[in-house]
C-alpha positions, 0 to 999 in steps of 0.5 A, a space after each residue: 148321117 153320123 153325128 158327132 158332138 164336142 162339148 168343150 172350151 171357147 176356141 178360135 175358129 182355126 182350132 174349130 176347123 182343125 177340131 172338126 176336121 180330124 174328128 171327121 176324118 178319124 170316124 171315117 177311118 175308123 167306120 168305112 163312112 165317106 165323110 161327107 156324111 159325118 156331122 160335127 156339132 162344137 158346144 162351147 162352154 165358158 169355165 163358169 158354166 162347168 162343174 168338175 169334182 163339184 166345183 166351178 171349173 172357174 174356181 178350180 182354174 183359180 186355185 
């Protein structure tokens, strides 16, 4: 069972749906795999919870 993992920002669930949808439809294009074998995990993660070039994303959104 292939398995794909997203780690991103909070979104509205039709983008989820848009999001899982071309992610399984791209491996399978490019793997051969049927896909209703494909998994699709969405980790959401608030700005306050991420750090990029050793800032909060919070902070950086702010500047």
């Amino acid at each position: 069972m292939p398995t794909i993992f997203f780690y991103g920002p909070e979104l509205e669930t039709d983008k989820k749906r848009d999001l899982i949808r071309s992610f399984t439809e791209a491996a399978s294009a490019a793997t051969g795999i049927d896909k209703s074998a494909f998994v699709v995990y969405l980790r959401e993660s608030s700005p306050d919870q991420v750090g990029v070039g050793g800032e909060l994303l919070a902070d950086r959104r702010k500047k």
